[in-house]
N, CA, C and O atoms as CSV, one atom per row, in Angstrom:
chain,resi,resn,atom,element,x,y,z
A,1,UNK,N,N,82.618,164.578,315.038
A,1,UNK,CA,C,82.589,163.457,315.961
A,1,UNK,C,C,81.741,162.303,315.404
A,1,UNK,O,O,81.966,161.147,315.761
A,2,UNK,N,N,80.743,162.618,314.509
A,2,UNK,CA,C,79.833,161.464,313.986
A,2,UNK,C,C,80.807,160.890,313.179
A,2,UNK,O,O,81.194,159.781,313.547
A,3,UNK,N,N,81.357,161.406,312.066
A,3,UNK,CA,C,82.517,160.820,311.279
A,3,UNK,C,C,83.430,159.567,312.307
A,3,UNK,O,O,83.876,158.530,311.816
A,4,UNK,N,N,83.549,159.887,313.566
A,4,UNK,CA,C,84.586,158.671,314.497
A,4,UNK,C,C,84.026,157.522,314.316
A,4,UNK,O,O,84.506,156.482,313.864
A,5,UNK,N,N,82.414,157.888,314.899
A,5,UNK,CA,C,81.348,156.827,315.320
A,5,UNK,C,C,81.039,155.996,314.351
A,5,UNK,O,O,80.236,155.084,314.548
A,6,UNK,N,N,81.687,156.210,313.060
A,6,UNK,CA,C,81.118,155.268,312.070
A,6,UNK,C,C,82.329,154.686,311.508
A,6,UNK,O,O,82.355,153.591,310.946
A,7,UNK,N,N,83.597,155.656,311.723
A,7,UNK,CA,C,84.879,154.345,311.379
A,7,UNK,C,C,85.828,153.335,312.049
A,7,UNK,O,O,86.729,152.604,311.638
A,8,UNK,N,N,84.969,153.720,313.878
A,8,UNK,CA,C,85.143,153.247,314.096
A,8,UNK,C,C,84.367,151.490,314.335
A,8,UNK,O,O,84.550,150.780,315.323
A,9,UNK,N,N,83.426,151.112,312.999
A,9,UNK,CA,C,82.315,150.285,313.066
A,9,UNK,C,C,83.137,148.660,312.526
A,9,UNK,O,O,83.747,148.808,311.467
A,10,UNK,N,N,83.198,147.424,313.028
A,10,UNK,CA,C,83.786,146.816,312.078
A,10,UNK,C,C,82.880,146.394,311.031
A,10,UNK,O,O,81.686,146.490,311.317
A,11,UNK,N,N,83.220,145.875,309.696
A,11,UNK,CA,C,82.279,145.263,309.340
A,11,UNK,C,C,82.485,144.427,308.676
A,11,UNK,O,O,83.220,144.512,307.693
A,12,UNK,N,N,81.779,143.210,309.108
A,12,UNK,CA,C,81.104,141.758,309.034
A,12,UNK,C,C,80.766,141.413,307.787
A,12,UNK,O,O,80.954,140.219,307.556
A,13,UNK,N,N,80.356,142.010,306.947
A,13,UNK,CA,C,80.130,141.408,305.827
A,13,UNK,C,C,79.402,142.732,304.460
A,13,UNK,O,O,78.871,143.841,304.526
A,14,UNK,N,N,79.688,142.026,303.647
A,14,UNK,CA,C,79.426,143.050,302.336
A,14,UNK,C,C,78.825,142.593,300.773
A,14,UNK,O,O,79.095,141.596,300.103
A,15,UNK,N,N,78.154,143.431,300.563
A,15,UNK,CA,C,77.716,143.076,298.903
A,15,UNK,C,C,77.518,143.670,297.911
A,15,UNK,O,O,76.481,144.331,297.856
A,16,UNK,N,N,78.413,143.658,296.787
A,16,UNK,CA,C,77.998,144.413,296.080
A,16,UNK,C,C,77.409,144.566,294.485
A,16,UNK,O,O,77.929,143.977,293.538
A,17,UNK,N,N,76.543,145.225,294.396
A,17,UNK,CA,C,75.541,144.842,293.454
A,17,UNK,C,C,75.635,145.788,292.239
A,17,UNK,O,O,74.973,146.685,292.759
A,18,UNK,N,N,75.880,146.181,291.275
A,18,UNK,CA,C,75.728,146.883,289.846
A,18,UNK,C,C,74.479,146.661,289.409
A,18,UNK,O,O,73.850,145.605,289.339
A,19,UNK,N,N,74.134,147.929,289.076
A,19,UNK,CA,C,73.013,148.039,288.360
A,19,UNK,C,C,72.505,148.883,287.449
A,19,UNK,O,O,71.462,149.529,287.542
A,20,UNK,N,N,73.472,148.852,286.339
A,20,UNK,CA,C,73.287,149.609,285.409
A,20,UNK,C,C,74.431,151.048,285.500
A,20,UNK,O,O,75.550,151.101,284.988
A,21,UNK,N,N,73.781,152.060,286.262
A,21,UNK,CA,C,74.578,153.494,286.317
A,21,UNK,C,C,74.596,153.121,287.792
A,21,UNK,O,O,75.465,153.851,288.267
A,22,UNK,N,N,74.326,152.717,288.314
A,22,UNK,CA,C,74.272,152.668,289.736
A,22,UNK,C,C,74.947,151.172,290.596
A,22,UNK,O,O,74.869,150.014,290.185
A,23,UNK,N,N,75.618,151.671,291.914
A,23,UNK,CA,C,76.046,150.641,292.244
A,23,UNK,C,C,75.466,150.713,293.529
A,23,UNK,O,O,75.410,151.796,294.111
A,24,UNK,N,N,74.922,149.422,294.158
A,24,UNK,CA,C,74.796,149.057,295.772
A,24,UNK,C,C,75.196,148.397,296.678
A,24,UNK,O,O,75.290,147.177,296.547
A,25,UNK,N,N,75.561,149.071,297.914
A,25,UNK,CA,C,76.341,148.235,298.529
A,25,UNK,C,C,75.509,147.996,300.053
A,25,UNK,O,O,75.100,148.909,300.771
A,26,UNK,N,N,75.408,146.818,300.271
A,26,UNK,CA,C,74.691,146.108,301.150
A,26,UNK,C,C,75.693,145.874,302.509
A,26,UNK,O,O,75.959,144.672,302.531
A,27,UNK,N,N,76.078,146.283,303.178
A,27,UNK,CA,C,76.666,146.186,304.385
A,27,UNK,C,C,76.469,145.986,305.615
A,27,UNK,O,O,75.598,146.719,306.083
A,28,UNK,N,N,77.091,145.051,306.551
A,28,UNK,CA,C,76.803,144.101,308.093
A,28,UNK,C,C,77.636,144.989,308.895
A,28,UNK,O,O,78.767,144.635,308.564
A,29,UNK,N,N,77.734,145.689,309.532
A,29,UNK,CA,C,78.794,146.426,310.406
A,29,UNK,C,C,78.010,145.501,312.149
A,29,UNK,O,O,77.155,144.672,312.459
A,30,UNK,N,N,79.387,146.686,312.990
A,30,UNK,CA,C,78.837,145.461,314.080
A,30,UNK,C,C,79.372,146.765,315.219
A,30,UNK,O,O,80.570,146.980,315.404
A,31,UNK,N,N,78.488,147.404,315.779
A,31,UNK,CA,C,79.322,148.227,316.968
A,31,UNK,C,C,80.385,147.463,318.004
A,31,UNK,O,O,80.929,146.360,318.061
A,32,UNK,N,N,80.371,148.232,318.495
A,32,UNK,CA,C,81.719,148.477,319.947
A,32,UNK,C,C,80.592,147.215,320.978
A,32,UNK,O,O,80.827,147.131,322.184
A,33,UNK,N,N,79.775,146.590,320.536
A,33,UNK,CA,C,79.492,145.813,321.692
A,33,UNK,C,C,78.868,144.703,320.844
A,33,UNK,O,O,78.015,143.996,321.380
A,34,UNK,N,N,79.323,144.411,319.155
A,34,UNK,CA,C,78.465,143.540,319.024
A,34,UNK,C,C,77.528,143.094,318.169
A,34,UNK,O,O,77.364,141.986,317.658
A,35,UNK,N,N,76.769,144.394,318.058
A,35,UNK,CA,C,75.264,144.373,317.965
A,35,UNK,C,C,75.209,144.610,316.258
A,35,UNK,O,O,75.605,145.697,315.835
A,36,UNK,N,N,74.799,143.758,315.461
A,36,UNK,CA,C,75.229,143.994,313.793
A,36,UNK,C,C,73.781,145.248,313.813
A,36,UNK,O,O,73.061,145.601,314.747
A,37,UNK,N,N,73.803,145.701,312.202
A,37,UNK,CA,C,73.531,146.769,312.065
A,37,UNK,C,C,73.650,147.000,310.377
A,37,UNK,O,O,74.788,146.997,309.908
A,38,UNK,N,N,72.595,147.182,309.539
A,38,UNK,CA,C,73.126,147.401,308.154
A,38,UNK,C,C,73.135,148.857,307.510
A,38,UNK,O,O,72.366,149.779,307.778
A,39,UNK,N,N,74.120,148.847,306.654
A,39,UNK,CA,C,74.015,150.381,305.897
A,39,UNK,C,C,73.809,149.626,304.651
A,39,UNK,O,O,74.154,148.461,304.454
A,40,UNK,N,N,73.099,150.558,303.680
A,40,UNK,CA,C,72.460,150.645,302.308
A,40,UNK,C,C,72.899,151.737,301.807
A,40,UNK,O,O,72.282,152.779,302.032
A,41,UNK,N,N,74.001,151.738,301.058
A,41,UNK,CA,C,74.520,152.905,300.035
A,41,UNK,C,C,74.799,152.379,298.579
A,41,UNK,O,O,75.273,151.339,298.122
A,42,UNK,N,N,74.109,153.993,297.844
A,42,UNK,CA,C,73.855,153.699,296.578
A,42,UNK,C,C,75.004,154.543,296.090
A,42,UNK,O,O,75.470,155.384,296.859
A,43,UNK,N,N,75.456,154.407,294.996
A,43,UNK,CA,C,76.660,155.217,294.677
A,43,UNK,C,C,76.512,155.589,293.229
A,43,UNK,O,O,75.869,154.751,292.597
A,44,UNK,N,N,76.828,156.361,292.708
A,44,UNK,CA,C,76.436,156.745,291.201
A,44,UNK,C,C,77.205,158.269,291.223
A,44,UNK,O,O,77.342,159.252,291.951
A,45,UNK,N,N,77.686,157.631,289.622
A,45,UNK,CA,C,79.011,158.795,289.323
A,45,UNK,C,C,78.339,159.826,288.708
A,45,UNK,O,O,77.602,159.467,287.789
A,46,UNK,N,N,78.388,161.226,288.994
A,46,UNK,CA,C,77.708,162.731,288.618
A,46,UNK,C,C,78.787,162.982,286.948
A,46,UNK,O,O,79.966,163.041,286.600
A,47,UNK,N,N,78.067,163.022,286.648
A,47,UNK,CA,C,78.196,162.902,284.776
A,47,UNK,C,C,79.034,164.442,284.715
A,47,UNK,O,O,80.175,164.221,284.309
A,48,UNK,N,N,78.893,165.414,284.897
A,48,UNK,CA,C,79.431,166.647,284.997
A,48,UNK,C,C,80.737,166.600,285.063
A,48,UNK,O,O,81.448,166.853,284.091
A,49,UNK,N,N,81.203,166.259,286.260
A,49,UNK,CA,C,82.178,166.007,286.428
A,49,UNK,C,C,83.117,164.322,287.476
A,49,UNK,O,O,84.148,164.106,288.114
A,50,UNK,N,N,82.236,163.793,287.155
A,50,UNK,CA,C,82.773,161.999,287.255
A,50,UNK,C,C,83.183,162.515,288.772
A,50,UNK,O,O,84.414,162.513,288.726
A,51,UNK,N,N,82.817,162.928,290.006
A,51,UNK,CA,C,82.429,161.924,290.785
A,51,UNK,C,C,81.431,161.401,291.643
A,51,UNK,O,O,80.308,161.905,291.652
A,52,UNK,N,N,81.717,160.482,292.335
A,52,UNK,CA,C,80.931,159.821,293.224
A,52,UNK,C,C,80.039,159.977,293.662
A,52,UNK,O,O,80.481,160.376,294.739
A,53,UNK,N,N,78.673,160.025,293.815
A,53,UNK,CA,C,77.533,160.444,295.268
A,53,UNK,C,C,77.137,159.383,295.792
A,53,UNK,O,O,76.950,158.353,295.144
A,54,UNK,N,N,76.979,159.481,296.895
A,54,UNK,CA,C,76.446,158.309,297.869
A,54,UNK,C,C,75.578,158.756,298.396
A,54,UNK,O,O,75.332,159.957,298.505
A,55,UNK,N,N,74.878,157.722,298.873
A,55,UNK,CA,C,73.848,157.830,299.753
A,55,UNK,C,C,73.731,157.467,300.202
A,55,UNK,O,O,74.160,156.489,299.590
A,56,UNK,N,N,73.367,156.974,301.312
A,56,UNK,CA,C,73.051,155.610,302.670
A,56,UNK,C,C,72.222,155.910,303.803
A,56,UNK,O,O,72.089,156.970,304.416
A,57,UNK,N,N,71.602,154.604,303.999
A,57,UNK,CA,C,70.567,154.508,305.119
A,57,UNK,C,C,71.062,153.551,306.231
A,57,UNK,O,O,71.640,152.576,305.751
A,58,UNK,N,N,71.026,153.554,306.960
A,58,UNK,CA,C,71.102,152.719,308.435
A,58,UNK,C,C,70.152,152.180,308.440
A,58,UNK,O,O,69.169,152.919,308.396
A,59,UNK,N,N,69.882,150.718,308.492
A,59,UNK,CA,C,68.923,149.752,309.079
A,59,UNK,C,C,69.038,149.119,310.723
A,59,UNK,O,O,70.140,148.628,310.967
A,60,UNK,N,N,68.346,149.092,311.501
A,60,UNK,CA,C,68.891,148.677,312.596
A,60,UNK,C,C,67.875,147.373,312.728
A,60,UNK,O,O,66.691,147.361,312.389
A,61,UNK,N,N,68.665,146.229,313.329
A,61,UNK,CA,C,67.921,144.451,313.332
A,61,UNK,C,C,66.563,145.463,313.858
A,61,UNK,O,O,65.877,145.968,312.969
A,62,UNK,N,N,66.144,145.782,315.585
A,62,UNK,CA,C,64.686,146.037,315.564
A,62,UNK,C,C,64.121,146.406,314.378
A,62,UNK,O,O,63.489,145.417,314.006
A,63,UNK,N,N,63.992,147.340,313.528
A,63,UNK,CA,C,63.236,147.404,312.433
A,63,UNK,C,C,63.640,146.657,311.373
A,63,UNK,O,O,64.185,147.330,310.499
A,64,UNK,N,N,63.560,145.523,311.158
A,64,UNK,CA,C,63.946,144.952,309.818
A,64,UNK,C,C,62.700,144.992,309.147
A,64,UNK,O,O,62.225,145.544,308.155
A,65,UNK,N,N,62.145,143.798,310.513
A,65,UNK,CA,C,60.381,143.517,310.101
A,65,UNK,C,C,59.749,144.820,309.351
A,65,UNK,O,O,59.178,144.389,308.349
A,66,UNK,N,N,59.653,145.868,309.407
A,66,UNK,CA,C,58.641,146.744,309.834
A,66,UNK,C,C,59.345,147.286,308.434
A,66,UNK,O,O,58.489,147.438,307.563
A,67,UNK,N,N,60.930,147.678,307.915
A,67,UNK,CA,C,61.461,148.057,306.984
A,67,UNK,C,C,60.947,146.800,305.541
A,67,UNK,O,O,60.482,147.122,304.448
A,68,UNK,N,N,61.174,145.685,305.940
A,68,UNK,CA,C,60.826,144.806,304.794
A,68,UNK,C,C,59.362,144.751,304.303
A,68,UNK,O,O,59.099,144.580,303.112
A,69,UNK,N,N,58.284,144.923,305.392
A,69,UNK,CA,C,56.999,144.729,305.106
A,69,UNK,C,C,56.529,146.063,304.111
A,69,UNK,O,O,55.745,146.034,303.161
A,70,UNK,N,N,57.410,147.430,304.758
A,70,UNK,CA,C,57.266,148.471,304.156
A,70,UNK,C,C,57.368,148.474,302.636
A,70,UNK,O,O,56.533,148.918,301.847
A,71,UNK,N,N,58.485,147.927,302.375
A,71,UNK,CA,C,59.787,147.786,301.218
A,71,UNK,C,C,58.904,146.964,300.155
A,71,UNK,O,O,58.797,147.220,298.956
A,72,UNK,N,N,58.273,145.874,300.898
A,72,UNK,CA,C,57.634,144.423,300.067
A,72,UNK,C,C,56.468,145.287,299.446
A,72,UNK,O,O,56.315,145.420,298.232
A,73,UNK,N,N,55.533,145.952,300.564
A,73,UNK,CA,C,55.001,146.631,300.066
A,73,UNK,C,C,54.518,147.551,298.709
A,73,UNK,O,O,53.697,147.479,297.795
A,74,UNK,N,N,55.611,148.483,299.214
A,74,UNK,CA,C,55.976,149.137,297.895
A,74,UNK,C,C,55.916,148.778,296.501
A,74,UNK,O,O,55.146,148.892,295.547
A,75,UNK,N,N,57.190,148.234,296.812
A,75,UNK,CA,C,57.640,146.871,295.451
A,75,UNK,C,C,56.637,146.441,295.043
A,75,UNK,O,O,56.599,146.174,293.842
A,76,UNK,N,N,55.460,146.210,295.861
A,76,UNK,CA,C,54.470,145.199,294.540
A,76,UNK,C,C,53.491,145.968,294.507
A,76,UNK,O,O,52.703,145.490,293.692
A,77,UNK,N,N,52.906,147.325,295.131
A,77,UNK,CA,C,52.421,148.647,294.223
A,77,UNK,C,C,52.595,148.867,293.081
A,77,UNK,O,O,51.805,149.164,292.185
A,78,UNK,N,N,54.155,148.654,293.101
A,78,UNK,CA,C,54.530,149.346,291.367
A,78,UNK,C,C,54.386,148.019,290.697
A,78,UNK,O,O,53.990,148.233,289.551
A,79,UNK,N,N,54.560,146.533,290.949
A,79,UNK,CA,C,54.592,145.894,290.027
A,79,UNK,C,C,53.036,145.472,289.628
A,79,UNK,O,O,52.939,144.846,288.572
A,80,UNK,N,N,51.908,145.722,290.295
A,80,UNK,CA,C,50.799,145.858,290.223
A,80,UNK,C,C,50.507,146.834,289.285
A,80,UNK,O,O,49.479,146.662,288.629
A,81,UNK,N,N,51.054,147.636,289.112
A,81,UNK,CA,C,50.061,149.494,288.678
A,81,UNK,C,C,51.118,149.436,287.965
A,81,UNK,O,O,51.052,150.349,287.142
A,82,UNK,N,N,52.318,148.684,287.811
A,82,UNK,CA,C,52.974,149.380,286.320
A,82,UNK,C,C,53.846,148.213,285.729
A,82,UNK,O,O,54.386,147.284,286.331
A,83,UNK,N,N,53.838,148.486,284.499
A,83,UNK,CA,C,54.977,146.626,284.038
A,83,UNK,C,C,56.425,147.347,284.417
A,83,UNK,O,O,56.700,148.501,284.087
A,84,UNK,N,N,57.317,146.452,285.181
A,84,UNK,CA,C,57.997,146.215,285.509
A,84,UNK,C,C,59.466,145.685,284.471
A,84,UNK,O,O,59.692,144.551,284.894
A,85,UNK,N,N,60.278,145.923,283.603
A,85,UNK,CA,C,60.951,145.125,282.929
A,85,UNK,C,C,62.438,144.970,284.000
A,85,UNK,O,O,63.149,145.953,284.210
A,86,UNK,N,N,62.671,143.922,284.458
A,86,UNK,CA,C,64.048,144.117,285.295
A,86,UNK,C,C,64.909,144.065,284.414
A,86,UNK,O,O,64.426,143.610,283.377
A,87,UNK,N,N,66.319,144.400,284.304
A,87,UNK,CA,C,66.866,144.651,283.833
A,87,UNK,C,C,67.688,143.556,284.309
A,87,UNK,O,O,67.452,143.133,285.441
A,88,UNK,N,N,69.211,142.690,283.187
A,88,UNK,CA,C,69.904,141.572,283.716
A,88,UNK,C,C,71.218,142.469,283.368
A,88,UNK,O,O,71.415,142.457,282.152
A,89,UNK,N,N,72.089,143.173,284.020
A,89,UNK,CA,C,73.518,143.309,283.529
A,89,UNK,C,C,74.292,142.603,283.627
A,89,UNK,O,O,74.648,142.107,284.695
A,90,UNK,N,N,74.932,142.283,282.131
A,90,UNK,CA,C,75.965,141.264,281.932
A,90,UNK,C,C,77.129,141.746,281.366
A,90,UNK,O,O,77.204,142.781,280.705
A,91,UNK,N,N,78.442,140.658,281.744
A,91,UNK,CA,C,79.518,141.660,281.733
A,91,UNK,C,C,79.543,141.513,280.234
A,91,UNK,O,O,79.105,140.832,279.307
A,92,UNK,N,N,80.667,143.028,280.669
A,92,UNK,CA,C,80.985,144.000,279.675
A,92,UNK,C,C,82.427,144.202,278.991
A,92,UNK,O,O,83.156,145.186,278.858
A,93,UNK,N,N,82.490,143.349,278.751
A,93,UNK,CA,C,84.153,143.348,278.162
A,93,UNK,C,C,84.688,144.722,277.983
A,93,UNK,O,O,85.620,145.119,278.682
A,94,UNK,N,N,84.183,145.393,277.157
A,94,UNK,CA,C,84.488,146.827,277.471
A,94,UNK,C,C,84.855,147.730,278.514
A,94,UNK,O,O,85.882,148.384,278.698
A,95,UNK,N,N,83.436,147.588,279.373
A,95,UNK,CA,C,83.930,147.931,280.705
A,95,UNK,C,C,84.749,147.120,281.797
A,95,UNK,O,O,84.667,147.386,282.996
A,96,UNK,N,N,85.526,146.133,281.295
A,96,UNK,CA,C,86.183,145.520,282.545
A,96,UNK,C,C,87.328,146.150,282.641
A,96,UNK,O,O,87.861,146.027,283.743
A,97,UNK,N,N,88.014,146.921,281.700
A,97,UNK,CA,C,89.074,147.849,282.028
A,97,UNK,C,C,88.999,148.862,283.112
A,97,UNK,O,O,89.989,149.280,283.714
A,98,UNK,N,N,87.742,149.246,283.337
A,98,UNK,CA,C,87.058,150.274,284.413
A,98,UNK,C,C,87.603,149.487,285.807
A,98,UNK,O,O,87.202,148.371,286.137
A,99,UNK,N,N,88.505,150.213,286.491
A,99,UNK,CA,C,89.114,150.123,287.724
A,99,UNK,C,C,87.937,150.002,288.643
A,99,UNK,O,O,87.048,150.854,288.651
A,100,UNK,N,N,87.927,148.793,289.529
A,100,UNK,CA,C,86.912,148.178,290.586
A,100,UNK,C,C,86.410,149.218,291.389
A,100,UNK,O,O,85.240,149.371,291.738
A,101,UNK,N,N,87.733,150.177,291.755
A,101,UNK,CA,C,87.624,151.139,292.958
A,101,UNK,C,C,86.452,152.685,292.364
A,101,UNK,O,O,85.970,153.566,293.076
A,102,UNK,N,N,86.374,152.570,291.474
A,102,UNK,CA,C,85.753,153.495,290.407
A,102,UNK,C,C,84.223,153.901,291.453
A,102,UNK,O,O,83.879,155.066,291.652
A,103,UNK,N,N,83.376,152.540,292.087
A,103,UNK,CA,C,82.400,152.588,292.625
A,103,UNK,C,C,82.030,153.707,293.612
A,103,UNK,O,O,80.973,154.144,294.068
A,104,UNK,N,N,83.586,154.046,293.783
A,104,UNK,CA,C,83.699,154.981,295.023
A,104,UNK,C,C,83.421,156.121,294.586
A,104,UNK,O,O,83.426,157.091,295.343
């Protein structure tokens, strides 16, 4: 029954981000009355045997504050106490043959 409750969600808006082995997807869903709502799923293909794992969190608007301050937090722990190199992925001619849907 949880499986209903979540396809039946529309959603509003989407983003998606590559990052290296990993992909993220930033998502606006909007219940049965409205009320937006974000999921955070990370997706990354299991080397063994190529497929998918996901993961995802539910953000709900009341906690954004309280999730970002957490989050900001964090984030500049480590960039304090450890060097940081971000990483820029740029395309990959190689990999553009790699089918879009692959993320899944």
């Amino acid at each position: 029954m949880a499986d209903y409750d979540n396809k039946d969600r529309e959603e509003v808006f989407s983003k998606k981000v590559r990052a290296g082995k990993r992909t993220y997807f930033f998502d606006v869903k909007a219940t049965r009355s409205n009320d937006y709502y974000v999921t955070i799923t990370e997706s990354k293909k299991r080397l063994e045997d190529g497929v998918f794992i996901k993961h995802k969190i539910f953000l709900y608007k009341e906690d954004f504050e309280k999730f970002t301050e957490g989050l900001m937090e964090t984030l500049n722990y480590v960039k304090e106490n450890q060097e940081v190199e971000e990483k820029r992925y740029e395309y990959n001619p190689d990999a553009a043959s790699i089918k879009a849907d692959e993320d899944f």
